[in-house]
C-alpha positions in Angstrom: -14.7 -1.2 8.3 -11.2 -1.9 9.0 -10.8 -4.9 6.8 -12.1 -2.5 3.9 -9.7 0.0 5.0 -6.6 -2.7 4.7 -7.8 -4.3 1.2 -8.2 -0.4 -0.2 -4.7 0.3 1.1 -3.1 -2.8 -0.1 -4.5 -2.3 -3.3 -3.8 0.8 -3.9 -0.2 0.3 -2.5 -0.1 -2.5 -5.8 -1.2 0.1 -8.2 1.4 2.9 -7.1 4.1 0.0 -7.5 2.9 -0.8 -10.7 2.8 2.5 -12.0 6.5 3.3 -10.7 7.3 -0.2 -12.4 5.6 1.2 -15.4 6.9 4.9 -15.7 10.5 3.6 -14.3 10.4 6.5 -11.7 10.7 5.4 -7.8 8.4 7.8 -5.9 5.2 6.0 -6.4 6.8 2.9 -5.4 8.4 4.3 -2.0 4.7 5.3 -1.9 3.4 2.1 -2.3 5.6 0.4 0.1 4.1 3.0 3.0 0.9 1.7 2.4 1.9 -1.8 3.4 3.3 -0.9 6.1 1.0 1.2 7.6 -2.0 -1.3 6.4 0.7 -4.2 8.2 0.6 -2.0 11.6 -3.0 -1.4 11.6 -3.5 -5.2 11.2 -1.5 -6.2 13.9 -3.4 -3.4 16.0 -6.7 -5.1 14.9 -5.4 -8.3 16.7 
């Protein structure tokens, strides 16, 4: 469950980049980099 959890939000974190990449604006990217951290803290908590 958890390692679904961390490939959906790193994926999605990727597509909110991309679109901020795309559309030149920067909230979808701040966005984006949330979800890797948060998915980064929930991995470490998995170890």
């Amino acid at each position: 469950m958890k390692n679904s959890l961390l490939i959906g939000l790193i994926i999605i974190a990727f597509v909110m980049i991309a679109i901020s990449i795309s559309a030149k604006i920067l909230p979808p990217a701040l966005t984006g980099v949330g979800f890797i951290i948060i998915a980064s803290l929930l991995y470490k908590k998995k170890e």
